[in-house]
C-alpha positions, 0 to 999 in steps of 0.5 A: 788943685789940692792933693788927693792924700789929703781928701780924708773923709769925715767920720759921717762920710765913712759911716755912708751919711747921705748929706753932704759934709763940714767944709772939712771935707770938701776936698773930696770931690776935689780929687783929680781924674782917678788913675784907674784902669779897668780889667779883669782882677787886680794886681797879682799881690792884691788878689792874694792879701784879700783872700785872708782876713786880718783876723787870721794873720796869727794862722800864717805863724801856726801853716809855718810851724806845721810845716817846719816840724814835718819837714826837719824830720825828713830832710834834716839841715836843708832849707825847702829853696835848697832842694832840687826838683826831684827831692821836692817832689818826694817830699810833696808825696809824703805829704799827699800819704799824709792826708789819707790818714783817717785822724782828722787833727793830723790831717788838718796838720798835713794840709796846714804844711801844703798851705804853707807851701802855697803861700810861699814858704815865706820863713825863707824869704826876705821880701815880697817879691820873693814870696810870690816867686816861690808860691808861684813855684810851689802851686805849679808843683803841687798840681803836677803833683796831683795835690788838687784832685786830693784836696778837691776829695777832702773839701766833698768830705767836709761839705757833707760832714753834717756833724760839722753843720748840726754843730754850728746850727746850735751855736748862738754865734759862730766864729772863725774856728767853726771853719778851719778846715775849709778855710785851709782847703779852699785857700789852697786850691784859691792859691793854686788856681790863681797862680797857675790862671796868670800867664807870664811870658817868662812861664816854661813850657811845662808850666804853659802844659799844666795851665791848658790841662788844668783848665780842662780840668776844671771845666768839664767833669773828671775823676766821676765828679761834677764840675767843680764850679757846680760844687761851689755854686752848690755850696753857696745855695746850701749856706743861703739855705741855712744848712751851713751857716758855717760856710766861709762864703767870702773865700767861696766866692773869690774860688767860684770867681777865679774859677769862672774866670780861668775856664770862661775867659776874661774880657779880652777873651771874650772880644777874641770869642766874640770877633772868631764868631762873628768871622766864622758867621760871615758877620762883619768885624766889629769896628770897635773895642769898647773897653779901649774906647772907654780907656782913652776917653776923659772924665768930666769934672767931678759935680760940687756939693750943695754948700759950695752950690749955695755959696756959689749962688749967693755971689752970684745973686750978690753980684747980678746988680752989675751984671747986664741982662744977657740972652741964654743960647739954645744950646746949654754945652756951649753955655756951659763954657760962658763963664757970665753965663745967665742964671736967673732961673735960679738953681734948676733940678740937677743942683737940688739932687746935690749933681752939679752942672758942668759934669760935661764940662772940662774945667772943674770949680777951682778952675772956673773961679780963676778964669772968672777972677782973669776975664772982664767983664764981659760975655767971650766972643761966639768964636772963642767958645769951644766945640766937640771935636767928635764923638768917641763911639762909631754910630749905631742903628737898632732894627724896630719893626717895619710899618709897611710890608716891603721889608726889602727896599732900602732907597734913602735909607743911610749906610748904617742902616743898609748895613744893619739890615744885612747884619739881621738876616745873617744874625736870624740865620745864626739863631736857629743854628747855633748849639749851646750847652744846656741852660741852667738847671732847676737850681739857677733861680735858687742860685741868683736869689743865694748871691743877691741875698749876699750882696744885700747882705754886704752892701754898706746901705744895709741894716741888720736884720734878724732874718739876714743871713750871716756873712761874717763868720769867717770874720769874728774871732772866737774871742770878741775884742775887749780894747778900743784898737781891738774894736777898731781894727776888727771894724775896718777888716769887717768892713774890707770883708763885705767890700771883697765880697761885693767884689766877688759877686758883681765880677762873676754875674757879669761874667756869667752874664757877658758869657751866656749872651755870647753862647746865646741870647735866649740864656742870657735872657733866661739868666737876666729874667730870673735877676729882675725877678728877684729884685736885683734892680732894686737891690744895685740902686739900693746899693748906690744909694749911699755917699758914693764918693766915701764909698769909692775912697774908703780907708778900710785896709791896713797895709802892714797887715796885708799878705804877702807884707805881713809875713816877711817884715817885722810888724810895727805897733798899730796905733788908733791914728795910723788905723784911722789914716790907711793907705795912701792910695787915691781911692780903693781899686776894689770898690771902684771895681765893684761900682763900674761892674754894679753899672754894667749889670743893671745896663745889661738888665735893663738895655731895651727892656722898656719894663725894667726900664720903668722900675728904674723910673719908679724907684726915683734911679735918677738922682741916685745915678747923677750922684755917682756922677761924682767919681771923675772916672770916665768908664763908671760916668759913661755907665751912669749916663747910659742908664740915664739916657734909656729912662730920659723920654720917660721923665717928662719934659720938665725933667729933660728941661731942668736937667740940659747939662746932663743931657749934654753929657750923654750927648757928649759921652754916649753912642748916638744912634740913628732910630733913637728918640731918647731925648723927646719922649714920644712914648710918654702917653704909653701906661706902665702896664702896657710894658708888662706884656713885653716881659711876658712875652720874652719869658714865653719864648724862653720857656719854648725855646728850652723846651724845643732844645732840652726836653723830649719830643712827645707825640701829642700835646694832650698825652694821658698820664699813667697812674699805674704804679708798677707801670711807671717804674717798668719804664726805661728812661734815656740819662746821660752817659755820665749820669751814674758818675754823679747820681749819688750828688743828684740824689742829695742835691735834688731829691733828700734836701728838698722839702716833702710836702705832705699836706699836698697828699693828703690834698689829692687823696 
């Protein structure tokens, strides 16, 4: 098996060609099993060097002389790590006088210098672990401190500097310079909130006290503020809107991801939540971790590409004089392990969409032709082939609608389906008693259209457009590169910014996502419905929709410049060739994560929905999905085959007959579930039409439900309206006891950046 350093993909692979490459790079998909493990966010490290841009790197130098030249005047002779407690904090206070100055130059000074603090103070360090110690240090001190509620001030001030805004609108192209401020205070809080989120077990208990006190902080409102996630997701909509082209939306992003995952919970926290719940209810324990399960299963062997498919077909058509006419089995897994199995039917559909066979299989090409060149030539004996020794999932049945009226008699029925029932009526139970917050406002469709208009605009597959929004402005230097290596590097740390972005939006709607169908369904729903509207099935097939294997092995990092590497070591002279080469890693954690988070959405969106599941038949899922089959990693595979299983009975029998090995897989690798026709298409005579009202009807409930749980109670359904002017505003309306806090932001959010619609006057006069 050859080495994955040296899987390097061609330049039409890197550029996302969909065709399949020179023999050259064929290597690819020779890649082992990826060692992978799934979870929340990467390394602590990784994390924090993906928040800077490379462009930026010259700005670490300018955070270190800022905070040098305050600080020798105050504490003369003296390295920062040489201060006691007591003294670092005097100092910290200065710096917070220092940033109540009303002149913005020597504000933006001060807050460089807290920065630097945050980052480690690195000119006093000698390697990368070092760093991190000290930033880690310094970030807990800054929120004792009370240094995030002042930047928290500072970053409301230059949201509503319109100056700042009406000056970027009249720039034909923005640059890096047009967001320094906000990249200084959001990578400060991004630095504080990072550090303080990752819980070691060697934490003191002061630190353990800060981190529960912060993150009430920043889950409910304090100081007469809104929350703080409300405030980015506010930003994000006013840059989609294009009010604040200006904004620097990647560092927006990861802030508003990071923030959700300190206050929600991660994923383990949310299978504690999950199982507390289901113990407060008296629901049964759940039998099964999914994320472990998938953890411990083995990934099939990587598809080949339609070269090796056309040579492997010419040997065989080569060989087929000498070989005896054989019956083919019923069962295709247990062909799959026949070696001289029959092919006279040809090349069958899963090799014209470029999947190969044997994405079940356990031995890859390299493997086969070895055991093929051992064997005689003669078929293996029935005994020697090698059956499933069990599936990885713990069976399921799923309630459907009863065609009889006893809806109590359960003779004959199996076990899991007497359990199932008994889970039903206690889950109906829960439904009607269970309290949730209140659903998104009216801005929530407005904020899924802002995060998938991103998406599309950082997805590799996308062209640029003249109506597409810009995203890269946090990213181009104020002065365009005039040299190759310039353009060169500028073009990988583009590329690795839209990659983090990616990154950051598919991490935080499913966390939304997972978060609200745990709260309640019908916010799940709501939140779900508002995607699907706003073609987010398209957009994440659009997405896959490219060479996937390029995508997940991509090179666009430069080691040496990441943070904290740069900054303590002395940097070498970039050459064309070492830009070229990259890391030495065996894929990008980032893109990969992305991927397996892309599936786990649309799964979400579309997991018995028989409407969303149609669009995955119009717009042709299948051959993309089976593409993606490609990546040898067990949990993206087990998303790919789940999405396939659910469109399987709607894409006729001829489909399900040229394509047995991928149903082999799904049997193999997905849960079984006892009422579940997915192989046999017994719904094919149903019209697509038909779906629709299912959609209609879901969005119905919705609306009903919010209007039982939030809106008030009227006496009538027919109530007159009053036209009465001096009537209407005499009225005393009930507004939450915080409403006052946050008026004048409602104000703004709400009534003065909406647009008035005069001709509509006009209409009713």
């Amino acid at each position: 098996r050859r080495s994955a350093q040296h899987a390097i993909p061609c330049p039409r692979v890197r550029s996302g060609h969909p065709r399949c490459c020179p023999p050259e790079s064929r290597s690819l998909r020779f890649l082992g099993t990826l060692e992978f493990e799934y979870g929340d966010a990467d390394s602590h490290a990784a994390e924090l060097s993906e928040l800077y841009s490379y462009t930026e790197e010259p700005e670490f130098v300018t955070n270190r002389r800022c905070f040098e030249e305050d600080f020798q005047t105050q504490v003369q002779g003296k390295r920062w790590p040489d201060l006691d407690t007591a003294q670092q904090k005097a100092y910290v206070m200065r710096l917070l006088d220092g940033l109540e100055v009303v002149n913005r130059d020597k504000r933006l000074k001060v807050a460089r210098a807290i920065l630097y603090l945050a980052q480690g103070v690195f000119g006093e360090c000698n390697n990368e672990l070092d760093v991190l110690h000290w930033s880690r240090h310094n970030n807990f001190l800054l929120y004792q401190m009370g240094m995030f509620t002042a930047f928290l001030e500072l970053l409301n001030m230059e949201i509503d500097n319109s100056q700042a805004c009406s000056s970027a609108l009249r720039k034909p192209a923005i640059s890096l310079a047009d967001s320094t401020e906000l990249r200084v205070l959001l990578s400060v809080m991004y630095l504080m909130i990072e550090s303080i989120r990752v819980e070691l077990e060697t934490d003191a208990p002061e630190w353990k006290t800060s981190r529960e006190a912060f993150k009430t902080e920043l889950s409910f409102p304090v100081h007469s503020e809104e929350p703080f996630a409300l405030l980015l997701f506010t930003m994000v909509i006013k840059f989609c809107s294009g009010h604040a082209p200006h904004f620097p939306m990647k560092k927006v992003l990861l802030l508003l991801w990071k923030v959700l995952l300190f206050t929600l919970g991660g994923f383990e926290a949310l299978q504690v939540m999950k199982m507390k719940k289901r113990e407060d209810l008296g629901l049964p324990p759940l039998p099964e971790d999914s994320i472990q399960v998938m953890r411990s299963m083995r990934a099939a062997s990587p598809p080949a590409c339609s070269i090796e498919l056309i040579e492997q077909q010419q040997q065989k058509r080569s060989h087929r004089s000498r070989r005896p006419l054989m019956k083919q089995d019923s069962l295709d897994i247990y062909n799959e392990r026949d070696p001289f199995k029959n092919d006279e039917a040809g090349v069958d559909e899963e090799e014209n969409d470029d999947v190969e066979s044997g994405i079940e299989g356990e031995l890859d090409l390299m493997e086969r032709d070895a055991i093929i060149q051992a064997l005689p030539a003669q078929r293996p004996p029935i005994e020697r082939v090698c059956f499933p020794k069990g599936l990885p999932w713990a069976p399921k049945v799923r309630y459907i609608r009863m065609v009889s009226l006893d809806t109590e008699t359960l003779i004959g029925l199996p076990r899991p389906i007497h359990e199932s029932v008994k889970t039903l009526k206690q889950v109906i139970q829960w439904l009607f008693t269970f309290s949730l917050f209140d659903p998104a406002c009216g801005t929530g469709s407005c904020l899924n259209i802002a995060l998938l208009k991103i998406l599309l605009a950082a997805a590799p597959t996308s062209k640029a457009k003249t109506d597409s929004i810009n995203i890269l402005a946090d990213v181009l230097p104020e002065e365009m590169p005039i040299t190759v290596l310039q353009s060169m590097k500028l073009g990988i740390d583009v590329n690795r910014h839209k990659e983090i972005i990616v990154k950051s939006i598919s991490a935080l709607l499913l966390l939304l996502l997972k978060h609200f169908k745990l709260n309640h369904i019908y916010q799940f729903e709501y939140v779900s419905q508002h995607l699907v509207f706003a073609n987010c099935i398209p957009l994440i097939l659009k997405f896959f929709n490219q060479n996937i294997m390029s995508y997940i092995t991509a090179k666009n990092s430069i080691s040496v410049l990441d943070y904290p590497y740069c900054i303590v070591h002395e940097l070498p002279e970039l050459t064309a060739e070492s830009l070229e080469t990259g890391d030495n890693n065996q894929f990008c954690w980032r893109n990969l994560f992305s991927c397996i988070n892309l599936l786990r959405i649309l799964n979400k969106l579309t997991k018995w929905k028989h409407s969303r599941t149609m669009m995955l038949v119009v717009f042709k899922s299948a051959p993309i999905l089976k593409r993606a089959l490609k990546v040898k990693q067990a949990m993206m595979q087990l998303y790919v085959l789940k999405l396939l299983k659910i469109q399987t009975k709607y894409l006729g029998r001829q489909w399900r007959k040229s394509n047995m090995k991928t149903m082999s897989a799904i049997y193999q690798k997905v849960r079984h579930r006892m009422n579940d026709d997915w192989a046999y298409g017994n719904d094919i005579d149903a019209r697509p039409w038909d779906f629709q009202a299912e959609e209609c009807t879901l969005r119905a409930n919705i609306e009903a439900f919010n209007n039982r749980r939030y809106d008030k109670p009227q006496d009538s359904e027919f109530v007159p309206v009053d036209n009465c002017l001096q009537s209407v505003l005499g009225q005393r309306l009930e507004l939450p006891e915080d409403f006052h806090y946050s008026y004048e932001l409602w104000l703004e959010r709400e009534v003065f950046s909406q647009p008035i619609r005069w001709e509509e006057l006009l209409h009713y006069q």
